[in-house]
C-alpha positions as CSV (number, residue, x, y, z in Angstrom):
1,X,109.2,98.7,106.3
2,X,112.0,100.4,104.2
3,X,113.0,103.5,105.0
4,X,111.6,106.7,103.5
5,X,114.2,107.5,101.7
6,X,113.9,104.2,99.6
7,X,110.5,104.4,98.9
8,X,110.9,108.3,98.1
9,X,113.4,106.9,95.3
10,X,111.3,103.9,94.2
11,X,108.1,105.6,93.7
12,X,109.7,108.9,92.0
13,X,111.3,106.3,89.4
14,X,107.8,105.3,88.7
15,X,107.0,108.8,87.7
16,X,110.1,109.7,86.2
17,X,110.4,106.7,84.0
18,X,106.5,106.8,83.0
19,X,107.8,110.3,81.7
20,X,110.7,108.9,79.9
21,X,108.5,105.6,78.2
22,X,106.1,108.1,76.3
23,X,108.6,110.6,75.4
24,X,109.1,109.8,71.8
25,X,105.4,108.3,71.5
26,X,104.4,111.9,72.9
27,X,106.7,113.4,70.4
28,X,105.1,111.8,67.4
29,X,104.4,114.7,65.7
30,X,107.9,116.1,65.7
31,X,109.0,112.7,64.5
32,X,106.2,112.0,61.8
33,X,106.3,116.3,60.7
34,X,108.2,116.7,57.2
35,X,109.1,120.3,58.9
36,X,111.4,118.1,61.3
37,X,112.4,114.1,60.8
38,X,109.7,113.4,58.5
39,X,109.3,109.6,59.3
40,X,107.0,107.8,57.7
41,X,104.2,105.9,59.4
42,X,106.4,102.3,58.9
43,X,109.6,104.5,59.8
44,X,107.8,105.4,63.0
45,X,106.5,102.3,64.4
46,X,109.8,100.4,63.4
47,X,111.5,103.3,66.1
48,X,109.7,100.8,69.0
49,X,111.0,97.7,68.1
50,X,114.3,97.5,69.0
51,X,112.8,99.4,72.0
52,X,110.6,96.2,72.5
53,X,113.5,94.1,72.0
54,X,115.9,95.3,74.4
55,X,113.3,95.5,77.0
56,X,112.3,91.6,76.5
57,X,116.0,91.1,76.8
58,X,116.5,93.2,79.9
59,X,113.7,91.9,81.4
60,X,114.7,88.6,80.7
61,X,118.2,88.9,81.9
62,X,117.0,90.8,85.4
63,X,116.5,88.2,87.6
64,X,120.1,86.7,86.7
65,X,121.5,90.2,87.2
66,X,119.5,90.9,90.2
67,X,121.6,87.8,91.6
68,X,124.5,88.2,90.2
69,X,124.9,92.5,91.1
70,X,122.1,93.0,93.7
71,X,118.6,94.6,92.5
72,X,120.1,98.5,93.6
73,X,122.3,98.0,90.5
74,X,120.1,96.7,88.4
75,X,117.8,99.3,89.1
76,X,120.7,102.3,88.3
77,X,121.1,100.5,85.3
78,X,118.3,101.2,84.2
79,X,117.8,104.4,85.0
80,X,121.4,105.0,83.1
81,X,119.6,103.3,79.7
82,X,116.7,105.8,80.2
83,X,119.3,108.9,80.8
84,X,121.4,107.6,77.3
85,X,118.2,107.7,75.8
86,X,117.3,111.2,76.3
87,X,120.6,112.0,75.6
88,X,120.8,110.7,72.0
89,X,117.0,112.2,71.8
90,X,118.6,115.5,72.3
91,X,121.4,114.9,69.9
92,X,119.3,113.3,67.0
93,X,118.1,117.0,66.5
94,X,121.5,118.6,65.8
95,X,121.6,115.6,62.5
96,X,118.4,116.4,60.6
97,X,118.7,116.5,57.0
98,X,121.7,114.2,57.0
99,X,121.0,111.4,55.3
100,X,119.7,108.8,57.9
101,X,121.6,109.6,60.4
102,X,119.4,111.2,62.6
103,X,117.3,107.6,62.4
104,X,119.9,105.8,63.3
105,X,120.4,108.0,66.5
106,X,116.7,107.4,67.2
107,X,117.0,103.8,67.1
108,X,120.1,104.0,69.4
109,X,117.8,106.2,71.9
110,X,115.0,103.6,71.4
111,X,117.3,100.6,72.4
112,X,118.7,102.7,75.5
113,X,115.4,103.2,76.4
114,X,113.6,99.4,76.0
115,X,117.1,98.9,78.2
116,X,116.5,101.3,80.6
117,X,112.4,100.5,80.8
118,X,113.0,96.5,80.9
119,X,115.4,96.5,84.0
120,X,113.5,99.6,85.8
121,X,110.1,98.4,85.7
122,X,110.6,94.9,87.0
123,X,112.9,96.2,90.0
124,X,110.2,98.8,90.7
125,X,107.7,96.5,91.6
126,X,109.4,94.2,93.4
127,X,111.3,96.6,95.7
128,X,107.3,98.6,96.1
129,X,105.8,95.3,96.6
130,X,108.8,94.0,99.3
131,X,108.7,97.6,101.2
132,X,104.6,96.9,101.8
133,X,104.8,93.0,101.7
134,X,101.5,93.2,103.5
135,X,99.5,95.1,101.0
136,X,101.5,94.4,97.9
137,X,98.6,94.5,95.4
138,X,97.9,98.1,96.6
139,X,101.6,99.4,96.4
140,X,102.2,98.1,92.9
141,X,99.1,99.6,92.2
142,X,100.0,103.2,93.4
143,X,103.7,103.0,91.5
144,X,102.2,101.8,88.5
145,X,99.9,104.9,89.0
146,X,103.0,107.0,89.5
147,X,104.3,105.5,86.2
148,X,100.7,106.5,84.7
149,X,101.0,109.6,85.9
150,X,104.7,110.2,84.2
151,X,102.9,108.7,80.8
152,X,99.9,111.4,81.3
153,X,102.5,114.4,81.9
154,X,105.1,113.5,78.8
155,X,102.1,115.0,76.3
156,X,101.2,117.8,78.3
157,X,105.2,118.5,78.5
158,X,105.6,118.4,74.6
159,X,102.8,121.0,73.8
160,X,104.4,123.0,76.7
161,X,107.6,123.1,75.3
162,X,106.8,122.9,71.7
163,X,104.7,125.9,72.0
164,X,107.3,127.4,73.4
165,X,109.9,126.6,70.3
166,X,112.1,124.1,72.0
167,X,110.1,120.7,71.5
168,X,113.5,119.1,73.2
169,X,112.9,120.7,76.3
170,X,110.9,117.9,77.6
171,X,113.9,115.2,77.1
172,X,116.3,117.4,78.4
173,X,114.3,117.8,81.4
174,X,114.3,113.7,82.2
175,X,117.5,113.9,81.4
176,X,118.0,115.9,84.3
177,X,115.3,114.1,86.8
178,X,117.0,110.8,86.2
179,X,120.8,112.4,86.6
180,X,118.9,113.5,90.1
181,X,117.6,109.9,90.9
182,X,120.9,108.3,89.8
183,X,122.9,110.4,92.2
184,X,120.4,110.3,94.8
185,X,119.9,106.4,95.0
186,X,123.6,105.7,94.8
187,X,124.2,106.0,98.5
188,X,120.9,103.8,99.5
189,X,120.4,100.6,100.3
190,X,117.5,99.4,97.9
191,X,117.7,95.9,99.2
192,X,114.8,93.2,98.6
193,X,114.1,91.5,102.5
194,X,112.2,88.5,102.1
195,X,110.2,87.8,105.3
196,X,107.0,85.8,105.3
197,X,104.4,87.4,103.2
198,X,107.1,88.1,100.0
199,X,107.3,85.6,97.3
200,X,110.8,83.6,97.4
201,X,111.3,80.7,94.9
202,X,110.5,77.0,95.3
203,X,106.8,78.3,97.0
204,X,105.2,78.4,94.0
205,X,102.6,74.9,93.5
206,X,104.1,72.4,90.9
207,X,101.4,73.4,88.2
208,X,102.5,76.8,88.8
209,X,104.7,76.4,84.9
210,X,100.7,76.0,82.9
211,X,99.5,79.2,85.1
212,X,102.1,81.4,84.0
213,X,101.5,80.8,80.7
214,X,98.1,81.8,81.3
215,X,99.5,85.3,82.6
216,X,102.2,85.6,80.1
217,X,99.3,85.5,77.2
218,X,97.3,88.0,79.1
219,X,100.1,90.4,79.4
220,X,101.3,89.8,75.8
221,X,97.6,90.7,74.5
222,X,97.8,93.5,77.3
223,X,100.8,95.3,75.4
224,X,99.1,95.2,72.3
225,X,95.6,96.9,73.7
226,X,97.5,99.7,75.4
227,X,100.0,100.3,73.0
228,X,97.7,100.7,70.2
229,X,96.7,103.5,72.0
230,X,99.5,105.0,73.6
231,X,102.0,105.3,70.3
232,X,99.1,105.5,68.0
233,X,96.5,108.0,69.6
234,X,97.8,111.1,68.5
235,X,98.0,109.9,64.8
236,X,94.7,108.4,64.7
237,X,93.5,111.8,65.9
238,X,95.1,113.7,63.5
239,X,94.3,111.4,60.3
240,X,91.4,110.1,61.2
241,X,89.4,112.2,63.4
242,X,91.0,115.7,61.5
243,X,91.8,116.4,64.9
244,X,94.5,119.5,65.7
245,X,98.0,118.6,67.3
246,X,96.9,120.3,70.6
247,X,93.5,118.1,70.8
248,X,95.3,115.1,69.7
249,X,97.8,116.0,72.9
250,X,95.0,116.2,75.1
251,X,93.9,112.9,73.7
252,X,96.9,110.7,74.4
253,X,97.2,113.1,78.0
254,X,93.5,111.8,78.8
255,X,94.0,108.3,77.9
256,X,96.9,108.3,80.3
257,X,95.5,110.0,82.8
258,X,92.8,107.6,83.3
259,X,95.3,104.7,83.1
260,X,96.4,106.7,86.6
261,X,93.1,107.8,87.8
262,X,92.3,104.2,87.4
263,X,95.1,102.2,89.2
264,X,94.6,104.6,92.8
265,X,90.7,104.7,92.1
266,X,90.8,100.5,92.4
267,X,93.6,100.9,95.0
268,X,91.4,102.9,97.2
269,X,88.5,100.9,96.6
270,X,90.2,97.1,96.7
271,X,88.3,96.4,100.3
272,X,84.9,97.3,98.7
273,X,85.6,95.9,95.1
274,X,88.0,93.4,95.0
275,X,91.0,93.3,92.8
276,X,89.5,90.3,91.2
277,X,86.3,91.8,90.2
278,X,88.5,94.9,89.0
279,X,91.1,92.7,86.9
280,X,87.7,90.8,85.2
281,X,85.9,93.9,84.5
282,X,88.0,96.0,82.6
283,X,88.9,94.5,79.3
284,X,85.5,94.6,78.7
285,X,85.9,98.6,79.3
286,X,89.0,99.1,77.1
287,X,86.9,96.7,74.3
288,X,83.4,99.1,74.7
289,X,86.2,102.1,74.4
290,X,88.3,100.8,70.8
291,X,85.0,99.6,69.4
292,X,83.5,103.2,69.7
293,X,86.8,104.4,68.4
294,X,86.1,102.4,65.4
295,X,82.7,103.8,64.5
296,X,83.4,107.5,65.1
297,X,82.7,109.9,62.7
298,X,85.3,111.8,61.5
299,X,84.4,115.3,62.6
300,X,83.8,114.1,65.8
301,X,87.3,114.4,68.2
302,X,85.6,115.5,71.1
303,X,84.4,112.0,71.1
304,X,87.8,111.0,70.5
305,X,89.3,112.3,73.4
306,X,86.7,111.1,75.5
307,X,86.8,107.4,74.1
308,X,90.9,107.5,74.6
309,X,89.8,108.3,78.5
310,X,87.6,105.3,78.5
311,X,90.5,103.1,76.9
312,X,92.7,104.6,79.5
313,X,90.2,103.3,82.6
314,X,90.0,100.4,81.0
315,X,93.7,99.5,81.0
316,X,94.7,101.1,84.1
317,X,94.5,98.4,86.8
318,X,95.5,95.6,84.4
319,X,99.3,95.3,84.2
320,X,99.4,95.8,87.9
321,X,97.4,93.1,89.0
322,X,98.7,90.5,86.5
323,X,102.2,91.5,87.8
324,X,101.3,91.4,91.4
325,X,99.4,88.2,90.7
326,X,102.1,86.8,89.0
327,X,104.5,87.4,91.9
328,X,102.6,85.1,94.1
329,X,103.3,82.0,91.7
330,X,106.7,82.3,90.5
331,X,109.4,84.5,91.8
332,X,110.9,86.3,89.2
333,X,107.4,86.9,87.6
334,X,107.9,90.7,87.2
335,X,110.7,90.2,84.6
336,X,109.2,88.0,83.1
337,X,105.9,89.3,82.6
338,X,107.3,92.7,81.5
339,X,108.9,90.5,79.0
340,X,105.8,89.3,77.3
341,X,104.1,93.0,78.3
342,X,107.0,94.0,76.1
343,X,106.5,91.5,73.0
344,X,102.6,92.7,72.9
345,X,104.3,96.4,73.0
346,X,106.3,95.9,69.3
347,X,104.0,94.2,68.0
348,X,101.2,96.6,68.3
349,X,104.3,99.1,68.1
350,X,105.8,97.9,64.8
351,X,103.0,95.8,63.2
352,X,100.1,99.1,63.2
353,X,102.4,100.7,60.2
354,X,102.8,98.4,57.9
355,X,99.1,97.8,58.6
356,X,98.4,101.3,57.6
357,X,100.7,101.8,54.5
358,X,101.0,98.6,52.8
359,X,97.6,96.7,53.6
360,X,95.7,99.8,53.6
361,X,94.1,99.8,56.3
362,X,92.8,102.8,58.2
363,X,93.4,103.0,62.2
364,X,89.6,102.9,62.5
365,X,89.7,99.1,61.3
366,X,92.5,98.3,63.3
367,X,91.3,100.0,66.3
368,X,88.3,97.8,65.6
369,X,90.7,94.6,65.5
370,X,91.9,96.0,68.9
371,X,87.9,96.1,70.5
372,X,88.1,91.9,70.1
373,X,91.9,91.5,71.3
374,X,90.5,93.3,75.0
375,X,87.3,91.0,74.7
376,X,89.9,87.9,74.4
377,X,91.9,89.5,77.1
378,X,87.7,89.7,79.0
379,X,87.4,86.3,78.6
380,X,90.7,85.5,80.0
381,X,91.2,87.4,82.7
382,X,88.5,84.8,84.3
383,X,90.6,81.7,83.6
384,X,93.8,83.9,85.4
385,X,92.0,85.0,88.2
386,X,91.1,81.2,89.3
387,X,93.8,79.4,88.4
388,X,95.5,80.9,91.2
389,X,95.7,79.8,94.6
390,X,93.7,79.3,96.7
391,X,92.7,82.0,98.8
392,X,95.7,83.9,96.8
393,X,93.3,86.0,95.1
394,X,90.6,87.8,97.6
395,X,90.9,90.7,99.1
């Protein structure tokens, strides 16, 4: 068991960094409002792909650095990307109305930020899941709710401190949070034992490479799903549903905060209802939640909000799981996974605008083409539940 202190800093990352991830997303209004940046709908999904690309990288490149530096370092690294992130956030303001500037910035801050989520994450769940080797489904499950929690609060924050007049409150306030962690983690350990029960390399089975695979594709179609609705919520509930900002806040705040009610819900539960019941059930969840998106009127957003909280559920448990599955078949599965979690992030990210401006097609239809990617991921979550293991998967 690692000491308090550690775990104090591990699962406040969680939060602090699910704050940070849906910071800009959260601020979409400020980014997209001709008052302000005045991106366009291309303009703002093409902010999230160097964000995806420096987070496949990071991820990518973890496990080496992990070796190479130690994971504690790996894990302040991070959290340094995320602080220069909200840092150039802040400063973008100060450039408006020159030129493209202020874009530039914003991809910088993007970058920082794909940097700061793609070593962070991965090192999150490996130290959670090495500090509670015995129940490691269920600690990954409560950070990840910690990170859902940050993701829920980063909406709720903007409308706070845009109502207030200073919409950049909310980054300076990371900002400050992380400055906090970074200084407070500096003088801990934050080392990764590996006593029976944690996953060290060369135990994996020699078909593990086709299985991963298998995982890898879920994740990938598992970025799309959720980022379709995390980046794009508020604008589908302002264009399409005529929606207010505030009730398009409290949309993106509910679908997050089911993604968090979910993951400790089937934490809580996991004796009574297995994790592998709970990874097979809820893509068909998230896909009952975007086809209803796609067929509601557009003077309903009441209905909207309450479908996003339904997409939210349906998501929540999922990354989790195929992470903390993962682990138990190749070592350095969290990077890696984050990885292809990360690829299914920009192009969901990226790819939705050009959708929207250049084929003409309305977020209703492509929240509709998102009801049949979390049926796929429905059908597949059965073939990478079984190809585990044996035993590897019950509860």
């Amino acid at each position: 068991m690692a000491r308090r202190s550690e775990i104090a800093a591990v699962y406040a990352a969680g939060l602090v960094q699910g704050v940070a991830l849906v910071t800009f997303p959260a601020a979409s209004s400020i980014l997209t409002s001709p008052e302000y940046y005045g991106l366009s709908s291309t303009a703002y999904g093409g902010l999230f792909l160097p964000q995806a690309l420096a987070a496949i990288a990071a991820a990518l490149a973890g496990p080496s650095l992990i070796r190479r530096l130690s994971i504690k370092w790996v894990f302040l690294a991070g959290l340094i990307g995320d602080l220069a992130a909200m840092s150039l956030l802040v400063t973008s303001q100060f450039f408006i109305g020159d030129g493209q500037l202020p874009y530039a910035i914003l991809l910088v801050a993007t970058t920082s930020l794909g940097i700061g989520f793609g070593l962070t994450v991965p090192a999150l769940n490996s130290l959670a899941a090495a500090f509670f080797a015995a129940a490691a489904d269920r600690a990954v499950l409560y950070l990840n709710a910690l990170l859902g929690l940050g993701t829920a609060l980063a909406p709720v924050l903007v409308a706070v401190f845009l109502g207030l007049g200073w919409w950049w409150g909310l980054p300076v306030l990371v900002a400050l949070l992380l400055v906090g962690l970074i200084a407070s983690s500096l003088g801990l350990p934050l080392t990764v034992p590996t006593p029976a029960g944690t996953v060290a390399t060369g135990n994996a089975e020699p078909g593990m490479p086709r299985r991963f695979w298998l995982f890898a594709g879920f994740a990938l179609l598992y970025g799309v799903l959720e980022t379709t609705n995390g980046n794009w919520a508020t604008l589908y509930m302002t264009a399409d549903l005529d929606a207010s900002t505030a009730v398009a806040s409290v949309a993106l705040t509910t679908f997050w905060a089911m993604v968090t009610v979910g993951r400790v819900l089937f934490a809580a539960i996991e004796r009574s209802f297995p994790e592998t019941n709970t990874f097979r059930v809820l893509p068909f969840v998230a896909a009952a939640a975007m086809g209803l998106l796609a067929f509601l009127p557009s003077d309903a957003p009441s209905a909207g909000v309450l479908a996003f909280g339904l997409a939210g559920l349906g998501c929540s448990a999922l990354l989790p799981l195929t992470i903390s599955f993962g682990q138990r078949e190749l070592a350095a599965a969290a990077g890696l996974l984050i990885a292809f979690y990360q690829m299914g992030y920009g192009i969901a990210a990226f790819g939705i605008g050009p959708l929207e401006e250049r084929a003409g097609l309305s977020l209703t239809t492509i929240f509709g083409a998102v009801a049949v990617v979390a049926l796929v991921l429905g059908l597949l979550s059965f073939r990478v539940v079984r190809s585990g293991p044996p035993g590897a998967h019950s509860s």
